[in-house]
C-alpha positions in Angstrom: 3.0 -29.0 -18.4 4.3 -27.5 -21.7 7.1 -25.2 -22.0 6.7 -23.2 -25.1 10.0 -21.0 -24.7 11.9 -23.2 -26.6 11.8 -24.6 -30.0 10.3 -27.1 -30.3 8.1 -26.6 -27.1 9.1 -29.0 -24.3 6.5 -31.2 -22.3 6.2 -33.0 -19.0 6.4 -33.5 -15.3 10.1 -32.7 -15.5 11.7 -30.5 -17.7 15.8 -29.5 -17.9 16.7 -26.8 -20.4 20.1 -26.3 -19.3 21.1 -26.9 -23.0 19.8 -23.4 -23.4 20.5 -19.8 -22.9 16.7 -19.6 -21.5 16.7 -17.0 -19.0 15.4 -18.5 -16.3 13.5 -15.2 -14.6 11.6 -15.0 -17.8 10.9 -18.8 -17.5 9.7 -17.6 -13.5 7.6 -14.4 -15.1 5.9 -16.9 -17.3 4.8 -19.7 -14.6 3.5 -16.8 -12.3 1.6 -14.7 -15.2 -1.5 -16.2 -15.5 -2.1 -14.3 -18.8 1.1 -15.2 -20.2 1.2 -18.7 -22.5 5.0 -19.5 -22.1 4.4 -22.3 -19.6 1.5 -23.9 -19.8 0.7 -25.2 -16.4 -1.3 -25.0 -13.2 -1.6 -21.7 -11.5 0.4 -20.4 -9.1 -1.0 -19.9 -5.7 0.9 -17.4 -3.5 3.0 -19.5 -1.8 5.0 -20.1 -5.0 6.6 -15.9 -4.5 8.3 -17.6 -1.6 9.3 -21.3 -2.8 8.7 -21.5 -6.2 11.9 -20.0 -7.6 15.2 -21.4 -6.5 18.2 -19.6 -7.4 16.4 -16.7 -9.1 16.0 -13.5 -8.0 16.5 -12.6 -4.1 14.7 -15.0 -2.1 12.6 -13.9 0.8 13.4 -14.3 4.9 13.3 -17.7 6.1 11.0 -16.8 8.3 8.6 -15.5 5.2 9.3 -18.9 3.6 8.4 -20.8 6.4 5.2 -18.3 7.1 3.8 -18.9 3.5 4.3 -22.7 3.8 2.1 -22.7 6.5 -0.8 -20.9 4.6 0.0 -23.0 1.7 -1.1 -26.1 4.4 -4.1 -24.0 5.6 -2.8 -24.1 8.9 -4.5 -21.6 11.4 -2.9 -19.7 14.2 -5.2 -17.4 16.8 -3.1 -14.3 15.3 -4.8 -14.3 12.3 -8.2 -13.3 13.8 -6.4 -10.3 15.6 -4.9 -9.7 12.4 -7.8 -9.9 10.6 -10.0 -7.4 13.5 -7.2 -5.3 13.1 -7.3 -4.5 9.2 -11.3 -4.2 10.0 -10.7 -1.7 12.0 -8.3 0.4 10.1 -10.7 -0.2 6.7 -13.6 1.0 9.0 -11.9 4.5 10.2 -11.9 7.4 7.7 -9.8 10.7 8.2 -11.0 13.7 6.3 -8.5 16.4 5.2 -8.5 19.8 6.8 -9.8 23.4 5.5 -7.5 25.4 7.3 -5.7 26.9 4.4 -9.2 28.2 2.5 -10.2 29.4 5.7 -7.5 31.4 6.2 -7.5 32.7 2.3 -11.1 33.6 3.0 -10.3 35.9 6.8 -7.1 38.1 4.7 -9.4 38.6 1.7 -11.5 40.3 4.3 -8.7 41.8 6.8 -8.6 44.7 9.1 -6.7 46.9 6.6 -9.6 46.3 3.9 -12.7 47.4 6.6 -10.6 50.1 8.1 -9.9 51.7 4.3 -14.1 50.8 3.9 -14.4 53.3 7.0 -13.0 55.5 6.1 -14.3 56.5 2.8 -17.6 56.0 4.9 -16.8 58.5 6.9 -15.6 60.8 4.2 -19.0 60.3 2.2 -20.9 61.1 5.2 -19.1 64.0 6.3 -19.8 65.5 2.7 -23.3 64.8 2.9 -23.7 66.4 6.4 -21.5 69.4 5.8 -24.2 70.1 3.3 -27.2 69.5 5.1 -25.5 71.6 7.8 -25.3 74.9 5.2 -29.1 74.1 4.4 -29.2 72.7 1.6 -30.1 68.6 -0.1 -26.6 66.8 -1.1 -26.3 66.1 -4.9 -27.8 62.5 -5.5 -24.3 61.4 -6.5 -22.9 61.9 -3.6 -25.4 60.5 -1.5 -25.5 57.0 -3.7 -22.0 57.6 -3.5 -22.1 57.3 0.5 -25.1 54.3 0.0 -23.0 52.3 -1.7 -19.6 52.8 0.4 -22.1 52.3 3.7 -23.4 49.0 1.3 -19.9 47.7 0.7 -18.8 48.0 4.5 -21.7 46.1 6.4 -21.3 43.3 3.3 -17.7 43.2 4.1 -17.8 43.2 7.6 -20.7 39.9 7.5 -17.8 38.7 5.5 -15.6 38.8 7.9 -17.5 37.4 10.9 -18.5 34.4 8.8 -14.9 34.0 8.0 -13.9 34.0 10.9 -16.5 31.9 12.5 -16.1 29.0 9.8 -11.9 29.7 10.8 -12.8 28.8 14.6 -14.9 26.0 13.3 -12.9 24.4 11.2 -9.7 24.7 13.6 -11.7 23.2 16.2 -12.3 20.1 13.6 -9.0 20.3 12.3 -8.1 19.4 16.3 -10.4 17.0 16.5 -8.8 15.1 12.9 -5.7 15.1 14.5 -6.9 13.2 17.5 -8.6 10.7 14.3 -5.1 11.0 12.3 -3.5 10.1 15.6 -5.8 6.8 16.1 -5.0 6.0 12.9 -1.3 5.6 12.8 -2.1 3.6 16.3 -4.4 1.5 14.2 -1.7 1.2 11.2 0.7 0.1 14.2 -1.3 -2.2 15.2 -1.5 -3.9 12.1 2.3 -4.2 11.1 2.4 -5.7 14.9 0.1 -7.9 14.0 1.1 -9.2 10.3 4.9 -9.8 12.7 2.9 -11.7 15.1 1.1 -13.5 12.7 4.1 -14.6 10.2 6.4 -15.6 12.9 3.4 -17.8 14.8 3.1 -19.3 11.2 6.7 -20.0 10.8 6.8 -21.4 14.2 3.9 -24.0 12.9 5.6 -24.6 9.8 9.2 -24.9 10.9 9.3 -28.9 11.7 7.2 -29.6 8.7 10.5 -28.4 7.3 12.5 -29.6 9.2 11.7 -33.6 8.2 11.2 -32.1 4.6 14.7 -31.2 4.8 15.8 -35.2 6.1 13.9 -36.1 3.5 16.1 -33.9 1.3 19.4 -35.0 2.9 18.9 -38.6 2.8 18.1 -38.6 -1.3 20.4 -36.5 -2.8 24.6 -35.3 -2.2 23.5 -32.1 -1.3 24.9 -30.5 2.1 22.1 -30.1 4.7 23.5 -26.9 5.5 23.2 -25.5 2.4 20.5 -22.5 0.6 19.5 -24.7 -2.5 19.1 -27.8 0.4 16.4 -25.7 2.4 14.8 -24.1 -0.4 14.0 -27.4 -1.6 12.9 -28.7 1.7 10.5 -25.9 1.9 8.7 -26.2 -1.6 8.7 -30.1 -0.9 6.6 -29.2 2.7 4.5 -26.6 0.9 1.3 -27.2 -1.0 2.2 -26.0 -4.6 0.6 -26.3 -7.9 2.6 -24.7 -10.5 6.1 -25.9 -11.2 9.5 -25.2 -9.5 11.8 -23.3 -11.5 15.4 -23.9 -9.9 18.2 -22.4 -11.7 21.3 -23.0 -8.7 22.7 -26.1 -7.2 24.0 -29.5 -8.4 20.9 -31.7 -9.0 19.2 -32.1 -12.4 15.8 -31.7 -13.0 14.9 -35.4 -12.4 16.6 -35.7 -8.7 15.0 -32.2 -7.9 11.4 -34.0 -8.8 12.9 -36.9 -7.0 13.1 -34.7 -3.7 10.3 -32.6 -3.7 7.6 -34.7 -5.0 6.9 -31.3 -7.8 6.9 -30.4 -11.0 10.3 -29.4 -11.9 11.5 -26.8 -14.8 15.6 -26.9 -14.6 17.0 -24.1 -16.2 20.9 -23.4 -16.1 22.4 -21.8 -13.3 22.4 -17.9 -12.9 
C-alpha cells in the first residue's frame, strides 16, 4: 500500500506515522473512499465500518462487530432467509396516499348554502316569468334567458354536487381500506427490524469464539491486557476477513506488533 498523506509518500505492509500530526480520521476517510487517492490500497469491504478503525471515531456494539465478522467469513445463519423474505415483502407492498382533502375542497365548493342561493334566484326568475304569462302577455326574452340560464346553473351545480359527493364516499371508503394497507405495513417494517435483531445477534453468536481464540492469540503476543477495548478490537479485525488496512490510532503497540497480531496491513497513526 502507499500512503500519499505525507511527504514523501510512505509505502508498505506496515506503516507508523506517529512522527506526524496526520489526523488519523482523514487517514480512515481515505482508506474507505474508493474515489479518494490518499491511500492507495485494497478496497474496503463492509466489514472494515466495524473493525477497520481502532481508536477513531465511536466504535460500533460488540455485538455489531462480532455480526459483521461473521459476514466477513461468509458464514450463514437460517435468519438471513427470513430476513431476506421479510424485506421482499415490504419492497413488494405499496401504499398510495389518500384524496380526502381534494374531495372535500370539491363537496364546499358545491355546498348547500351555494344551491339554496341557486334556488332561489330560480324561483324568483320563474315567478317573473309566470306573473306575466298570468296578466296575458309573453315575458321579455331577457328575462326568460335570464331564468334559462339560472335554471342552467342549478341542475350543473347540483350534478356537481352528487358527483362530489359520490367520489367523497368513494374515496373514504379507500382511504379505509389504505389504512388497513398502512397498518400491514408498519407490521411488515416490524417485522424487519425483528428480523435484522435476530439475524445480527445469530451472527454474533457464530462469530463470538472465532474471537474469542483471536483474542488468545492477541494475549499471548503482545503486553496488552486481555480485558482491554484496543485488545478486542484487534482480536476482531485479526478474526475478520479484511482487505484494506487497519488504521489504529489508541493503545501501546507500534505498527509492526499490531501487523504481528492481526496478520493485516497496518497504518499507525498517533493516538487521538
Amino acid at each position: 500500500m502507499r500512503l500519499r498523506l505525507t511527504d514523501p509518500d510512505r509505502t508498505g505492509r506496515v506503516i507508523d506515522c506517529r512522527d506526524t500530526d496526520l489526523d488519523p480520521a482523514r487517514v480512515l476517510d481515505a482508506v474507505r473512499d474508493p474515489s479518494a487517492d490518499g491511500v492507495r490500497c485494497w478496497r474496503a469491504s463492509p466489514v472494515h465500518d466495524a473493525v477497520g478503525g481502532i481508536g477513531v471515531g465511536a466504535a460500533p456494539t460488540r455485538r455489531a462487530t462480532l455480526a459483521a465478522v461473521a459476514r466477513s467469513r461468509g458464514i450463514w445463519v437460517p435468519e438471513i432467509d427470513a430476513l431476506a423474505d421479510a424485506r421482499a415483502r415490504l419492497a413488494d407492498h405499496a401504499t398510495e396516499p389518500t384524496a380526502l382533502a381534494s374531495e372535500r375542497e370539491q363537496v364546499a365548493n358545491t355546498s348547500a348554502e351555494d344551491r339554496a342561493t341557486l334556488r332561489e334566484e330560480v324561483a324568483r326568475r320563474r315567478g317573473v316569468v309566470d306573473s306575466r304569462r298570468e296578466l296575458g302577455t309573453e315575458p321579455p326574452e331577457e328575462a326568460l334567458a335570464a331564468y334559462r340560464e339560472a335554471a342552467a346553473r342549478l341542475s350543473e351545480v347540483g350534478t356537481e354536487a352528487t358527483a362530489a359527493t359520490d367520489r367523497l364516499a368513494r374515496e373514504r371508503k379507500r382511504a379505509i381500506g389504505r389504512y388497513d394497507t398502512h397498518q400491514r405495513r408498519l407490521e411488515l417494517e416490524d417485522r424487519v427490524a425483528n428480523c435484522e435483531r435476530a439475524t445480527r445477534a445469530a451472527l454474533a453468536d457464530r462469530a463470538d469464539p472465532l474471537v474469542t481464540r483471536a483474542l488468545d492469540s492477541v494475549d499471548e503476543t503482545t503486553p496488552l491486557d486481555r480485558d482491554s477495548p484496543v485488545a478486542w478490537r484487534l482480536a476482531a479485525a485479526r478474526a475478520a476477513r479484511l482487505a484494506a488496512p487497519l488504521v489504529v490510532a489508541a493503545g501501546p503497540l507500534d505498527a509492526s506488533e499490531i501487523a504481528a497480531a492481526t496478520g493485516e496491513r497496518v497504518i499507525r497513526c498517533r493516538d487521538l
